[in-house]
C-alpha positions in Angstrom: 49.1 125.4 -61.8 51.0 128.6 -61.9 48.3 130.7 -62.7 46.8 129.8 -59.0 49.8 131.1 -57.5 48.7 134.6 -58.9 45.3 134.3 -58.0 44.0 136.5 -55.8 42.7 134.5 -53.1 45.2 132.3 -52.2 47.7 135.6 -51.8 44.9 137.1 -49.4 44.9 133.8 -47.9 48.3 133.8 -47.0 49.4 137.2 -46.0 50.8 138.7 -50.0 53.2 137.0 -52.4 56.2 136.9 -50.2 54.6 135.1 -47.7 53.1 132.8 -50.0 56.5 131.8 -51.5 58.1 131.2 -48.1 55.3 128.9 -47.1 55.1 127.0 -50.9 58.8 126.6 -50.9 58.9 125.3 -47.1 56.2 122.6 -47.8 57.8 122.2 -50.9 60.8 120.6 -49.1 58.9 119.1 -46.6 57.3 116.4 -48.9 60.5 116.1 -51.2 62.0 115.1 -48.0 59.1 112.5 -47.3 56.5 114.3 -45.3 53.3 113.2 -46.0 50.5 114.6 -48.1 47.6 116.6 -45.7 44.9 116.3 -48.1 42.9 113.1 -49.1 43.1 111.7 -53.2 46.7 113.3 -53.6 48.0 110.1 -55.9 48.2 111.8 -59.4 49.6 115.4 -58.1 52.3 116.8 -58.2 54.3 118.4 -55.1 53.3 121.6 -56.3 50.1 121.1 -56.6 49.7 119.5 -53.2 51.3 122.2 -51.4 48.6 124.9 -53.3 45.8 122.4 -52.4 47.0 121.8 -48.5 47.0 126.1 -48.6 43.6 126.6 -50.1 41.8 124.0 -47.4 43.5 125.7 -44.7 45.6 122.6 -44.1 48.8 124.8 -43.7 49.7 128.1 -43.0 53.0 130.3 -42.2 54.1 131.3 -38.9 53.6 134.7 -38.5 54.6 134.8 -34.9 58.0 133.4 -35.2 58.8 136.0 -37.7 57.2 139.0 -35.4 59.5 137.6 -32.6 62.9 137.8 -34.6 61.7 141.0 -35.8 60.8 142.5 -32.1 64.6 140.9 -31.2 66.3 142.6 -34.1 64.9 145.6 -33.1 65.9 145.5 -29.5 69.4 144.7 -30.9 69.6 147.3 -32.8 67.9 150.1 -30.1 70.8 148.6 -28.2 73.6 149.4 -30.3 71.8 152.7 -31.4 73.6 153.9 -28.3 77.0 152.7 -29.5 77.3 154.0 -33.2 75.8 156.9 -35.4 72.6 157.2 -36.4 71.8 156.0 -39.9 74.1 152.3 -39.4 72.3 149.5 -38.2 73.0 146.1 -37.9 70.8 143.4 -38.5 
């Protein structure tokens, strides 16, 4: 089971390894907390191995543009205070 969190094509899948553990540990939640299973014959799995399966049929995927849109706003905060303080500090 953990040697399919190293392979190769799921990583590409996702977006590289960070991405990947956001998304696993997200789902990961999700069904501890109840959610249901996306894929079909899911009986003898464990969470883990759900959440791998629902990412390699496409079931789920991460959110890239909720995280471009926090990063475009902590930009434009920090462009903002750029005017206000000395190069080299920023806050994020």
């Amino acid at each position: 089971m953990l040697e399919e969190l190293k392979s190769e094509e799921i990583i590409n899948k996702v977006g590289g390894r960070f991405k990947l553990a956001a998304l696993v540990q997200r789902r990961l939640t999700e069904l501890l907390q109840g959610s249901r299973p996306l894929i079909e014959d899911s009986e003898n799995m464990t969470p883990m191995q759900i959440v791998l399966q629902e990412i390699l049929q496409d079931k789920i995927t991460i959110d890239t543009a909720t995280y471009t849109r926090k990063v475009e706003t902590i930009i434009e905060r920090r462009d903002e205070d750029d005017d206000d303080e000395p190069r080299g500090k920023h806050r994020y």
